[in-house]
mmCIF file of the C-alpha atoms, coordinates in Angstrom:
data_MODEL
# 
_entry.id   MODEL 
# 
loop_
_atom_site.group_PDB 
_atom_site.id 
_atom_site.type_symbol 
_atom_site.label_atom_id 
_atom_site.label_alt_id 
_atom_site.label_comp_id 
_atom_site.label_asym_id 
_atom_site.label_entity_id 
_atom_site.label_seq_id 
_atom_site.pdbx_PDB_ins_code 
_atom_site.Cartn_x 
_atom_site.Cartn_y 
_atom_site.Cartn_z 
_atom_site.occupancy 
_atom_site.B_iso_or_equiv 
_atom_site.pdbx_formal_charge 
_atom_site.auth_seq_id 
_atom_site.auth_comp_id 
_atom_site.auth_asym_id 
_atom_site.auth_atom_id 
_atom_site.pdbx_PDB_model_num 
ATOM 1   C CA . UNK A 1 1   ? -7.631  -5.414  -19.821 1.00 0.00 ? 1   UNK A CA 1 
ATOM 2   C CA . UNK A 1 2   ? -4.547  -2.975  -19.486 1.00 0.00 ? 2   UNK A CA 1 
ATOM 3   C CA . UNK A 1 3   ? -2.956  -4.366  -15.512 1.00 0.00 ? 3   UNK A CA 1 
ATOM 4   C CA . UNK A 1 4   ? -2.170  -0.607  -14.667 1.00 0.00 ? 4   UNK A CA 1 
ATOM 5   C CA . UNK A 1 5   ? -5.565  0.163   -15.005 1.00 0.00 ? 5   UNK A CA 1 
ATOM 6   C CA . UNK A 1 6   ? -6.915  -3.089  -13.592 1.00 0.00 ? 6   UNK A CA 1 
ATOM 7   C CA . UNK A 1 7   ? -4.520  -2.708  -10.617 1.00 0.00 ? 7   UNK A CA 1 
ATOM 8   C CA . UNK A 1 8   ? -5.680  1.306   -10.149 1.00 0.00 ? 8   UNK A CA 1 
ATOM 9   C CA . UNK A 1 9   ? -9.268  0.405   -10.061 1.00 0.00 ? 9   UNK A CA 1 
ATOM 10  C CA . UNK A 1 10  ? -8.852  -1.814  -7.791  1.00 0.00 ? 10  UNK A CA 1 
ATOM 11  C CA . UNK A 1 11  ? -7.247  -0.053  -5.187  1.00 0.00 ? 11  UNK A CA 1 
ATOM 12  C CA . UNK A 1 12  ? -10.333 2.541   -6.038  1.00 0.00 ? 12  UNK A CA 1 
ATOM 13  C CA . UNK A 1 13  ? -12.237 0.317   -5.268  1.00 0.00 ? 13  UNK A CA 1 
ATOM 14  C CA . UNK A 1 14  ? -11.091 -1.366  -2.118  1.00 0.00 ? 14  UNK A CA 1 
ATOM 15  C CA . UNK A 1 15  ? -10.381 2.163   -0.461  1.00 0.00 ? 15  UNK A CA 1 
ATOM 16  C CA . UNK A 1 16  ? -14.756 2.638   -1.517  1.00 0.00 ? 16  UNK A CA 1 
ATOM 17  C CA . UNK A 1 17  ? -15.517 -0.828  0.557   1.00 0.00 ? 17  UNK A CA 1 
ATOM 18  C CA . UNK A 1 18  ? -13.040 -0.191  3.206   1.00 0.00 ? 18  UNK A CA 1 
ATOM 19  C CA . UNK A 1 19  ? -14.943 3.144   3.593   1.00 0.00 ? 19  UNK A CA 1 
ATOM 20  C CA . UNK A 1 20  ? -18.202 1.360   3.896   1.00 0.00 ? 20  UNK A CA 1 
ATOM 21  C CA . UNK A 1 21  ? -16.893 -1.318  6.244   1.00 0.00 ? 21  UNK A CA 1 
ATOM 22  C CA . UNK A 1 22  ? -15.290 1.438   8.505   1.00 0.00 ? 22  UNK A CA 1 
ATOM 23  C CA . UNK A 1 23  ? -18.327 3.407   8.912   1.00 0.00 ? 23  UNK A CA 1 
ATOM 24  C CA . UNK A 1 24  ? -20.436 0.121   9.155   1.00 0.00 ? 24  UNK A CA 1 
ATOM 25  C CA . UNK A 1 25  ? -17.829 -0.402  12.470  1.00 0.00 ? 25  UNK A CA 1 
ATOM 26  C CA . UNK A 1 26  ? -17.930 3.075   13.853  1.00 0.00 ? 26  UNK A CA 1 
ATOM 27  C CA . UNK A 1 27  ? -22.052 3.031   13.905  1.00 0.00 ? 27  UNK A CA 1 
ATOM 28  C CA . UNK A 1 28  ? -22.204 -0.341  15.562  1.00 0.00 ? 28  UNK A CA 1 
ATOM 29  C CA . UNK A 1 29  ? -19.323 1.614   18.337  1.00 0.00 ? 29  UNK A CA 1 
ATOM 30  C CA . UNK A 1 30  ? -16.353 -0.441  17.298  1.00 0.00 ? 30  UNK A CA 1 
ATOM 31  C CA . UNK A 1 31  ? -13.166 0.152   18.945  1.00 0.00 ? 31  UNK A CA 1 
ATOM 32  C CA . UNK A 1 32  ? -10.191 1.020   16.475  1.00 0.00 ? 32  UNK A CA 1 
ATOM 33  C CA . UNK A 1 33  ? -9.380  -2.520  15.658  1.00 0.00 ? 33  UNK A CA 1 
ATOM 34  C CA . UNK A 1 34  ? -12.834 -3.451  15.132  1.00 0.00 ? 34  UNK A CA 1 
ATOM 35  C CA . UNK A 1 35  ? -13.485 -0.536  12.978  1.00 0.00 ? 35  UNK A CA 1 
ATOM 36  C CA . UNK A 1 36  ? -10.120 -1.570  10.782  1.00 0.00 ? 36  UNK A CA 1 
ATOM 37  C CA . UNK A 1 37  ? -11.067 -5.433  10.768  1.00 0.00 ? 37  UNK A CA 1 
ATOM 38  C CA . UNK A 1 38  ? -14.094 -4.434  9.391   1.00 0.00 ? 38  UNK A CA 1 
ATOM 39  C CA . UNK A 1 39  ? -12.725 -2.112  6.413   1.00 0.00 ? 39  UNK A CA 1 
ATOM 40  C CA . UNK A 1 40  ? -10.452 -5.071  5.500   1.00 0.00 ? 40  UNK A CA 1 
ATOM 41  C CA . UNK A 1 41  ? -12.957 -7.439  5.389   1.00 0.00 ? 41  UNK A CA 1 
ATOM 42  C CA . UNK A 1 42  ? -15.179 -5.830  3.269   1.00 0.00 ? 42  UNK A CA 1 
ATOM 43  C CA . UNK A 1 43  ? -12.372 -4.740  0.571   1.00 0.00 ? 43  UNK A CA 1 
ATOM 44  C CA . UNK A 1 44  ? -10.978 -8.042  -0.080  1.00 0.00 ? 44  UNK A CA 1 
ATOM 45  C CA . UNK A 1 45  ? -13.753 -10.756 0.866   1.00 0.00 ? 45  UNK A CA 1 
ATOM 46  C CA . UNK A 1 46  ? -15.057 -10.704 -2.539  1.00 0.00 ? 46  UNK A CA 1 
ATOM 47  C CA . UNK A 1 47  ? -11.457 -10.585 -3.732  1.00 0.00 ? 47  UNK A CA 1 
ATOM 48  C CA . UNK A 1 48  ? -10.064 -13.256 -1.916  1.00 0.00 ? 48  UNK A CA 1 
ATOM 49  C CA . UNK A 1 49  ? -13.562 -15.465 -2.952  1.00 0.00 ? 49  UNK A CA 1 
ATOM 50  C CA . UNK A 1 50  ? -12.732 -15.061 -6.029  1.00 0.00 ? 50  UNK A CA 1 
ATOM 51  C CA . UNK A 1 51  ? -9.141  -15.561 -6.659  1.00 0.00 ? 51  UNK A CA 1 
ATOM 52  C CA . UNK A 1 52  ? -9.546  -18.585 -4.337  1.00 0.00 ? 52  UNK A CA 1 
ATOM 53  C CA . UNK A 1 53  ? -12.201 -20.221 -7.132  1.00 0.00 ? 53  UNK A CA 1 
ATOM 54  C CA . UNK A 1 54  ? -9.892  -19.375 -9.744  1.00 0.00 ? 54  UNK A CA 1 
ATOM 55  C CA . UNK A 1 55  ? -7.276  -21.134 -8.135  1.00 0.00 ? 55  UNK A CA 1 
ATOM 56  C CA . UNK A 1 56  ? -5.020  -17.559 -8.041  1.00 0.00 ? 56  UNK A CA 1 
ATOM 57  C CA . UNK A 1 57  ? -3.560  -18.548 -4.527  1.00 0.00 ? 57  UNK A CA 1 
ATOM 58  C CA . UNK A 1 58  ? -2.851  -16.871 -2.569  1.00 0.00 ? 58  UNK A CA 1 
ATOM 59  C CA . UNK A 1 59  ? -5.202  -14.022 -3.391  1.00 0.00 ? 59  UNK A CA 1 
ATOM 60  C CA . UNK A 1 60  ? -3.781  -10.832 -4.244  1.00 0.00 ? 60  UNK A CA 1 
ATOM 61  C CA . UNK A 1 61  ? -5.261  -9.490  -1.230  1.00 0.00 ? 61  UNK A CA 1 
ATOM 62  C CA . UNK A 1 62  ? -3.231  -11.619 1.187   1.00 0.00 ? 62  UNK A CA 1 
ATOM 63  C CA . UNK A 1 63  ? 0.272   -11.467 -0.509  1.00 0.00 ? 63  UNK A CA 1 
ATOM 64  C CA . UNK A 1 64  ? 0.119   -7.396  -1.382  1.00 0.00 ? 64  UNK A CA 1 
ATOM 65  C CA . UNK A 1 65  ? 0.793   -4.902  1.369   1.00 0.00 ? 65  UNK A CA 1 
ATOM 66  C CA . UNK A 1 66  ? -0.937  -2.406  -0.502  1.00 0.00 ? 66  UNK A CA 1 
ATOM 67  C CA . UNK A 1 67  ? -4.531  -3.890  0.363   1.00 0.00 ? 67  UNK A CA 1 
ATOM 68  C CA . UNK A 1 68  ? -4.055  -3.570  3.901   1.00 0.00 ? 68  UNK A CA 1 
ATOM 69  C CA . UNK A 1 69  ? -2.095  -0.794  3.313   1.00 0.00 ? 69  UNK A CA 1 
ATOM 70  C CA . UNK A 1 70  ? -5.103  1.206   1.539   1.00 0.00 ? 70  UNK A CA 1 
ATOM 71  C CA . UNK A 1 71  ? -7.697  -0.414  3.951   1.00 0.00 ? 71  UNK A CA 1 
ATOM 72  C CA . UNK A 1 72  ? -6.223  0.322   7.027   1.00 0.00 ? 72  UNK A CA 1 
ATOM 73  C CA . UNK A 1 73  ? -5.920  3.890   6.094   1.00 0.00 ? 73  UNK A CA 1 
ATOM 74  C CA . UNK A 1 74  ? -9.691  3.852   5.260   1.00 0.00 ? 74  UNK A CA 1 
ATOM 75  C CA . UNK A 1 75  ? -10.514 2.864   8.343   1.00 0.00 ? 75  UNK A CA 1 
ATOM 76  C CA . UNK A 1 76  ? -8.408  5.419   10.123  1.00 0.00 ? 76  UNK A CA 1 
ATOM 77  C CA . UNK A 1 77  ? -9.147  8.376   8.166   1.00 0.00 ? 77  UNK A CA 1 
ATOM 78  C CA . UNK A 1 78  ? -13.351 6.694   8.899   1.00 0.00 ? 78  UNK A CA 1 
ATOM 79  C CA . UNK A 1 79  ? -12.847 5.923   12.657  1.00 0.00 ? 79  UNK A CA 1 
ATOM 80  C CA . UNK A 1 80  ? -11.312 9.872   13.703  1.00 0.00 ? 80  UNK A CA 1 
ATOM 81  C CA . UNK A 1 81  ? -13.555 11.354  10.585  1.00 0.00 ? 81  UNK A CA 1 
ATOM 82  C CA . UNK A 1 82  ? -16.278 9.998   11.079  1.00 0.00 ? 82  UNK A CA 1 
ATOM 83  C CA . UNK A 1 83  ? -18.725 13.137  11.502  1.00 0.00 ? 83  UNK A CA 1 
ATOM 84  C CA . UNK A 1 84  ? -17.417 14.142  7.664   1.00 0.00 ? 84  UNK A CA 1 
ATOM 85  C CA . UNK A 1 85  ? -17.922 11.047  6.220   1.00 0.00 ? 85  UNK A CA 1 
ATOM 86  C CA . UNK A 1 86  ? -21.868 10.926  8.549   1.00 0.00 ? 86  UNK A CA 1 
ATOM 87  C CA . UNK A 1 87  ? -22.380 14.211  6.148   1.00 0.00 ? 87  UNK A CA 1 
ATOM 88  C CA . UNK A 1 88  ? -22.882 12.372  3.162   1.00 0.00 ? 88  UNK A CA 1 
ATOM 89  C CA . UNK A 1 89  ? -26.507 10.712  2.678   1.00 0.00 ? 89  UNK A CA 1 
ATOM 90  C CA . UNK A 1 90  ? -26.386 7.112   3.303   1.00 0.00 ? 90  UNK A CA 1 
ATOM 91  C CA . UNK A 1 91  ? -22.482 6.689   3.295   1.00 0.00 ? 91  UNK A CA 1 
ATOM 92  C CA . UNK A 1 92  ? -22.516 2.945   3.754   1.00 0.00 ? 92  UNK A CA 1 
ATOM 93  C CA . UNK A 1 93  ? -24.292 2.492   0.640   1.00 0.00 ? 93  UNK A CA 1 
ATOM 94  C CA . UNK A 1 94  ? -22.679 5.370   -1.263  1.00 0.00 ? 94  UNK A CA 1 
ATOM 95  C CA . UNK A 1 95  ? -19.183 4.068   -1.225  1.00 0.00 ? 95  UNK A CA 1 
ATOM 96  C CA . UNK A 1 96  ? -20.375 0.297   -1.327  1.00 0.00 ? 96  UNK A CA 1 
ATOM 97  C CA . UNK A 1 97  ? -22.180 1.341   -4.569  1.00 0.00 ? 97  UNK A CA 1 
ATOM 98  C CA . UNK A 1 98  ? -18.824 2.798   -5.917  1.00 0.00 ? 98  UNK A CA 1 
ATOM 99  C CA . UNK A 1 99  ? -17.327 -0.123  -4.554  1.00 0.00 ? 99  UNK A CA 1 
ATOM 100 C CA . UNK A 1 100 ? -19.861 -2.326  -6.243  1.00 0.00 ? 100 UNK A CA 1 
ATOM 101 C CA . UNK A 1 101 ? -19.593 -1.579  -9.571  1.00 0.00 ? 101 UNK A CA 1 
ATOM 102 C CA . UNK A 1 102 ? -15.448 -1.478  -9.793  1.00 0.00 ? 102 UNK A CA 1 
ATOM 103 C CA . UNK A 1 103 ? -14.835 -5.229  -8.124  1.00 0.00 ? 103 UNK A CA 1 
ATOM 104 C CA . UNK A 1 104 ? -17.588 -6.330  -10.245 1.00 0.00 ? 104 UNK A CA 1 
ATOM 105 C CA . UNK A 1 105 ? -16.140 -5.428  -13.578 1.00 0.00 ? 105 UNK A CA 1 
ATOM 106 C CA . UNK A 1 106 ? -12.686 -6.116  -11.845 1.00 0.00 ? 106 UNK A CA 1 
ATOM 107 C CA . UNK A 1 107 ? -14.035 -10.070 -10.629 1.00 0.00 ? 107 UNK A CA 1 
ATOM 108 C CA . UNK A 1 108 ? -15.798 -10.484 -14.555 1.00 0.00 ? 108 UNK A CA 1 
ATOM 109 C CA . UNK A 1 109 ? -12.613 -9.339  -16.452 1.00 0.00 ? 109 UNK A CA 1 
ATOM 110 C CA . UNK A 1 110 ? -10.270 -11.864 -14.063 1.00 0.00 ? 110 UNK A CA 1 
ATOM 111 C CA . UNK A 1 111 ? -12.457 -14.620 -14.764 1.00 0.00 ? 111 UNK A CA 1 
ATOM 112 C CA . UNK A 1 112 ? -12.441 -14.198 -18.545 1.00 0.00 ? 112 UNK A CA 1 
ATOM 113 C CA . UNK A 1 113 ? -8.425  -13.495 -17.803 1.00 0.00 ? 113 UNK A CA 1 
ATOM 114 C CA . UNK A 1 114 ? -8.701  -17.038 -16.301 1.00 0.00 ? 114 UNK A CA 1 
ATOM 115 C CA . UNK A 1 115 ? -10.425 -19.268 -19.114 1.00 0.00 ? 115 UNK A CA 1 
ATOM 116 C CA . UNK A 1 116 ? -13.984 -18.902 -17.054 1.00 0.00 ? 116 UNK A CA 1 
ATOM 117 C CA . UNK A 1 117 ? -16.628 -18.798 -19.522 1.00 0.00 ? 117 UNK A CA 1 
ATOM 118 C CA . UNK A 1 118 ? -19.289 -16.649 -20.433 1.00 0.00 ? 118 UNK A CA 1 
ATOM 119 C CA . UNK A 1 119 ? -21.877 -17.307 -17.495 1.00 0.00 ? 119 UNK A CA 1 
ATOM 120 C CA . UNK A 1 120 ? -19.086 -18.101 -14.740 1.00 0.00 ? 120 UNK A CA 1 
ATOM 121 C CA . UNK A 1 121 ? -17.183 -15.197 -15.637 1.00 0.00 ? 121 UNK A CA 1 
ATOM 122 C CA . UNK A 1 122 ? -20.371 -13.191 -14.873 1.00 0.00 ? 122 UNK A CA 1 
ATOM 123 C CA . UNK A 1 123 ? -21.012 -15.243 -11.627 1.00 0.00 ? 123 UNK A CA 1 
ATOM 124 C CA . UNK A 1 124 ? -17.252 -14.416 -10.303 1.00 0.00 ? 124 UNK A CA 1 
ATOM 125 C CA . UNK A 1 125 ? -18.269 -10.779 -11.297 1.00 0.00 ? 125 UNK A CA 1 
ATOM 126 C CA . UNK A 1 126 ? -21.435 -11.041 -9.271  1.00 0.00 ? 126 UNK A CA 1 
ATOM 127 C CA . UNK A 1 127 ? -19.447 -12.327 -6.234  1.00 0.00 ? 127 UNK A CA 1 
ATOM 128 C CA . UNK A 1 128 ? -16.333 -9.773  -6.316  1.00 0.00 ? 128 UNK A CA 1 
ATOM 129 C CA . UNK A 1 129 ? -19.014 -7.385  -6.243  1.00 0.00 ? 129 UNK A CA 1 
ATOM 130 C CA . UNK A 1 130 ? -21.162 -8.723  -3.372  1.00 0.00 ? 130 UNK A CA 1 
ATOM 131 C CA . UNK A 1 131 ? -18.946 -11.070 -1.358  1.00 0.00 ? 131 UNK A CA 1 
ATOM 132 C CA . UNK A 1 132 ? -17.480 -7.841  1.057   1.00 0.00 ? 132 UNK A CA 1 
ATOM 133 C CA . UNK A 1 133 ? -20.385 -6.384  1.939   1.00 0.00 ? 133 UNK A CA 1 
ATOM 134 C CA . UNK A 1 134 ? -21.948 -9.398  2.857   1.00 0.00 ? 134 UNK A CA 1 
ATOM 135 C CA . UNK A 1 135 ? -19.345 -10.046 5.014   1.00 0.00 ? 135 UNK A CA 1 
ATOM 136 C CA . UNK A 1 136 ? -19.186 -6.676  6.166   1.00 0.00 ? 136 UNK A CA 1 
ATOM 137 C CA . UNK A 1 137 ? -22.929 -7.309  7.252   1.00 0.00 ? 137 UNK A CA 1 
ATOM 138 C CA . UNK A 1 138 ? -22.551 -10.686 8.782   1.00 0.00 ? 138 UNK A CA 1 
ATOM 139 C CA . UNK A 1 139 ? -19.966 -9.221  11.175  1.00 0.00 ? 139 UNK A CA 1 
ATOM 140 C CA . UNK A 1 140 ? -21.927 -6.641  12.300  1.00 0.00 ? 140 UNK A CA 1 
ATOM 141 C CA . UNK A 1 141 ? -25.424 -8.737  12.807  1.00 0.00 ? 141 UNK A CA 1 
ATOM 142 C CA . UNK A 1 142 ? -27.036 -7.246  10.224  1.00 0.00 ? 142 UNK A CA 1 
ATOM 143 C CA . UNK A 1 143 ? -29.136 -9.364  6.905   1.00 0.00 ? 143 UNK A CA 1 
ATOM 144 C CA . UNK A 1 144 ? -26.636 -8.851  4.129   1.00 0.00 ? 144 UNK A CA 1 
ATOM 145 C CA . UNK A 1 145 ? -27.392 -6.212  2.173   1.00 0.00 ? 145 UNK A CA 1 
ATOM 146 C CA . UNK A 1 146 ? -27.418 -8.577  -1.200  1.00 0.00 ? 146 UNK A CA 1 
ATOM 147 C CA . UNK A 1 147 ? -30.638 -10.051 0.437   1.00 0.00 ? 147 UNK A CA 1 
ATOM 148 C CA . UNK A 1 148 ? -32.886 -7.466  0.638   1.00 0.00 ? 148 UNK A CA 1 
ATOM 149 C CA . UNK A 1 149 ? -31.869 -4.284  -0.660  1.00 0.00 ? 149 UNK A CA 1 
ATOM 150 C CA . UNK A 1 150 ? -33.110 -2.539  -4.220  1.00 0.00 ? 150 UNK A CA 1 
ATOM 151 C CA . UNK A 1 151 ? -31.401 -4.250  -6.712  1.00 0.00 ? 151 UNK A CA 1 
ATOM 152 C CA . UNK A 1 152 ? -27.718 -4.684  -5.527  1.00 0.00 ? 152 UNK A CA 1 
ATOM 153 C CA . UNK A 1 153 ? -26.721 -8.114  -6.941  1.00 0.00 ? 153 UNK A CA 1 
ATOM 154 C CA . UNK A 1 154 ? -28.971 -7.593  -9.870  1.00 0.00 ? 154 UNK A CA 1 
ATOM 155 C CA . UNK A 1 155 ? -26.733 -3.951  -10.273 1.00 0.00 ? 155 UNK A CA 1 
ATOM 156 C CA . UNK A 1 156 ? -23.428 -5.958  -9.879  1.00 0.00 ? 156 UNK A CA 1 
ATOM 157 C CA . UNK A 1 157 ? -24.838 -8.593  -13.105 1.00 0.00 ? 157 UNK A CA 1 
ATOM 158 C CA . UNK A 1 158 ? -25.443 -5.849  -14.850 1.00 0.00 ? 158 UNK A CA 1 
ATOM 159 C CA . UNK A 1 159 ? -21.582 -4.415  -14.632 1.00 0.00 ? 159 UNK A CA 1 
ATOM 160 C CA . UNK A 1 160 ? -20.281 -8.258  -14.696 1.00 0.00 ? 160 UNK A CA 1 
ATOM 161 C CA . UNK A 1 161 ? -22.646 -9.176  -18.193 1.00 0.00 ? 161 UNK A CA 1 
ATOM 162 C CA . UNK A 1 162 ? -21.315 -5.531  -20.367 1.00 0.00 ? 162 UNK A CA 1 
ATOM 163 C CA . UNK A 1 163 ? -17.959 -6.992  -19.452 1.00 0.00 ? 163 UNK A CA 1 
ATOM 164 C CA . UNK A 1 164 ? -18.410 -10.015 -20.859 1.00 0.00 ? 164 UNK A CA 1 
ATOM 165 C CA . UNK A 1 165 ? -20.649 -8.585  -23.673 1.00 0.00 ? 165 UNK A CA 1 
ATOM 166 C CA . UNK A 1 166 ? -17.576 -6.407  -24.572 1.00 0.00 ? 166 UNK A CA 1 
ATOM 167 C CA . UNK A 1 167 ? -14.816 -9.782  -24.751 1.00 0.00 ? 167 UNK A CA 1 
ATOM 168 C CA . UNK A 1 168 ? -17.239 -11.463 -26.478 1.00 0.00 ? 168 UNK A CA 1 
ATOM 169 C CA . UNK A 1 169 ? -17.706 -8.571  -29.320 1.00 0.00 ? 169 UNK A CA 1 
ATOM 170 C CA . UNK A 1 170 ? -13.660 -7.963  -28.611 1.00 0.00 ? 170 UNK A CA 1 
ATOM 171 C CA . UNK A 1 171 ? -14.764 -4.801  -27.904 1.00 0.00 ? 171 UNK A CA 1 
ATOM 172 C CA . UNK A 1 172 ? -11.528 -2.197  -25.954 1.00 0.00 ? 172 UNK A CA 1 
ATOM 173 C CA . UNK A 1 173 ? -11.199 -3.548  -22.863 1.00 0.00 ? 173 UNK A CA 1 
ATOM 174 C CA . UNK A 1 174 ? -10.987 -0.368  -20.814 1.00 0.00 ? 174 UNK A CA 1 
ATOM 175 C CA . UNK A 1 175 ? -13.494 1.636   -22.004 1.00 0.00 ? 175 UNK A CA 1 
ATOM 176 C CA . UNK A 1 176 ? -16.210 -1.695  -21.942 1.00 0.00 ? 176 UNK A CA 1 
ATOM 177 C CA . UNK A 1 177 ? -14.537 -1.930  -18.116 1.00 0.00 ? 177 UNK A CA 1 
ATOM 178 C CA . UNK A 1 178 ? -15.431 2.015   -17.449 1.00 0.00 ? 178 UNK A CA 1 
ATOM 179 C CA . UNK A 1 179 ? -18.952 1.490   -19.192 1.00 0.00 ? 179 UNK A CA 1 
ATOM 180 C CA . UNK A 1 180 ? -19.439 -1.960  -17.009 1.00 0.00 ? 180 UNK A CA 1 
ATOM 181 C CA . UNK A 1 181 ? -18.705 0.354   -13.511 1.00 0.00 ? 181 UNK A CA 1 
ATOM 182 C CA . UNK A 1 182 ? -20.511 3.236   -14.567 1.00 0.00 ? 182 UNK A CA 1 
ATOM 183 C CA . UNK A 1 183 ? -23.680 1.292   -15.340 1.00 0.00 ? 183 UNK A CA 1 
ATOM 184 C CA . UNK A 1 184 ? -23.121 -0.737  -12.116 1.00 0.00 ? 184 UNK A CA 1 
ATOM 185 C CA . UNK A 1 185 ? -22.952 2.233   -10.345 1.00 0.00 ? 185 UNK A CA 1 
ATOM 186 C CA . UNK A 1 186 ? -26.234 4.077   -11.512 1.00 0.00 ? 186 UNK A CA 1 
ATOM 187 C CA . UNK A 1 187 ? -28.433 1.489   -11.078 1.00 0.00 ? 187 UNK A CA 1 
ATOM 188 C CA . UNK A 1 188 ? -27.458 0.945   -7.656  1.00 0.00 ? 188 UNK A CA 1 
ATOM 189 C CA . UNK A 1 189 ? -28.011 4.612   -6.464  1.00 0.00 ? 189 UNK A CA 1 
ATOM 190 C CA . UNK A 1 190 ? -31.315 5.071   -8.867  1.00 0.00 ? 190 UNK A CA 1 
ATOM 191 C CA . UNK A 1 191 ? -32.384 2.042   -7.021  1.00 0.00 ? 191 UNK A CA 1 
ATOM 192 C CA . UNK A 1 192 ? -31.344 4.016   -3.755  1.00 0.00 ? 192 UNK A CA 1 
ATOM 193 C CA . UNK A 1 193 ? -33.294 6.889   -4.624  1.00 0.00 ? 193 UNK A CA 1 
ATOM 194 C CA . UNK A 1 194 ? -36.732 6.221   -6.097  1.00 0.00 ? 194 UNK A CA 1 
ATOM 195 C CA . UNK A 1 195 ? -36.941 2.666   -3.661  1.00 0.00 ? 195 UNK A CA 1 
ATOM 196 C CA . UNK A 1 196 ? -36.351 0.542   -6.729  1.00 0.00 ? 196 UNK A CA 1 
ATOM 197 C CA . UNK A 1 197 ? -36.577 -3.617  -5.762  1.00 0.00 ? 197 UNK A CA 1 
ATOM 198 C CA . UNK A 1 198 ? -37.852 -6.683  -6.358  1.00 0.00 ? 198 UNK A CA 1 
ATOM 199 C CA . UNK A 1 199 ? -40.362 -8.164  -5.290  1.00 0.00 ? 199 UNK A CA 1 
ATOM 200 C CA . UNK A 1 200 ? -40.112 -9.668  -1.764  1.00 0.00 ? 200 UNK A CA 1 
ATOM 201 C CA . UNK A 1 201 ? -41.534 -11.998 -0.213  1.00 0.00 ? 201 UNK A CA 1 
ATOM 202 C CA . UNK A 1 202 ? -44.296 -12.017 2.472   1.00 0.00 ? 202 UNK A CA 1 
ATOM 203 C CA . UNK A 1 203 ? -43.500 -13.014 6.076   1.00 0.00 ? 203 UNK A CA 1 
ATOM 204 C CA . UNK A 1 204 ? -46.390 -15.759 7.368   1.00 0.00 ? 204 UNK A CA 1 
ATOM 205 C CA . UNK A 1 205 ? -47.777 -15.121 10.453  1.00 0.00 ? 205 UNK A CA 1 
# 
């Protein structure tokens, strides 16, 4: 996969999940530094997971300025505009879709990068995609998202397996890549907007 366009992707799409972590903050009342410890954490958790299973230490996330860099403005531009981003519908899971679909093509194509094979290459995917907002969630008290929303990890395979797919048919990286996101991406927010989900289970009482 072409690193310029790896490397501008990614920055999309940690600037998406420091979005969502930022406005996750300013709901819960955050102060400032809340509100920006949040945006990092959910832009480079899944990241850092990653790269730390692959044995890429440090992660890229801990040794490049720009990550905090891009996150940290996130969170500023979130915490003092926060009544513009509140104007979108459902902006938490808006930009954590967006966010979704890019680290999960990003975490599948690093893998492969890596040696991983097939499955664990869609695994890493899986977690790149999933491993921020869950932390995201955790730190604000909230059931991670992966857990019981409408197909969000099963969106994130999706992206991670046409990835894969593509290597495996040697298929142009960048355009399987775009495909990967895109299809990430739309069954995230169809599954946002007609209530699509799994089954769940039934609480005993």
């Amino acid at each position: 996969m072409y690193s310029g366009f790896v490397t501008a992707i990614d920055f999309i799409g940690t600037f998406a999940f420091a979005i969502s972590g930022a406005t996750a903050g300013a709901r819960k009342g955050l102060d400032l530094f809340g509100v920006l410890v949040l945006a990092f954490a959910a832009a480079t958790a899944g990241g850092i997971a990653r790269d730390t299973m692959l044995g890429a230490t440090p992660p890229v996330a801990l040794v490049d300025w720009r990550y905090l860099a891009i996150s940290a403005l996130a969170g500023l531009a979130t915490f003092y505009r926060s009544e513009t981003i509140e104007r979108l519908r459902n902006p938490v899971q808006l930009f954590d879709a967006i966010g979704l679909g890019l680290f999960a093509v990003i975490g599948a194509g690093k893998a492969l990068a890596y040696g991983v094979g097939p499955v664990g290459a869609v695994m890493l995917g899986v977690l790149t995609g999933i491993g921020g907002g869950m932390v995201r969630d955790v730190l604000v008290m909230q059931v991670p998202g992966v857990l019981q929303r409408e197909l969000y990890a099963v969106a994130a395979l999706l992206g991670a397996a046409i990835v894969v797919c593509g290597d495996a048919l040697s298929l142009p990286a960048t355009p399987v890549a775009v495909g990967g996101a895109v299809a990430c991406f739309a069954l995230r927010f169809m599954a946002m907007r007609y209530g699509w989900q799994l089954p769940a289970a039934t609480p005993r009482t």
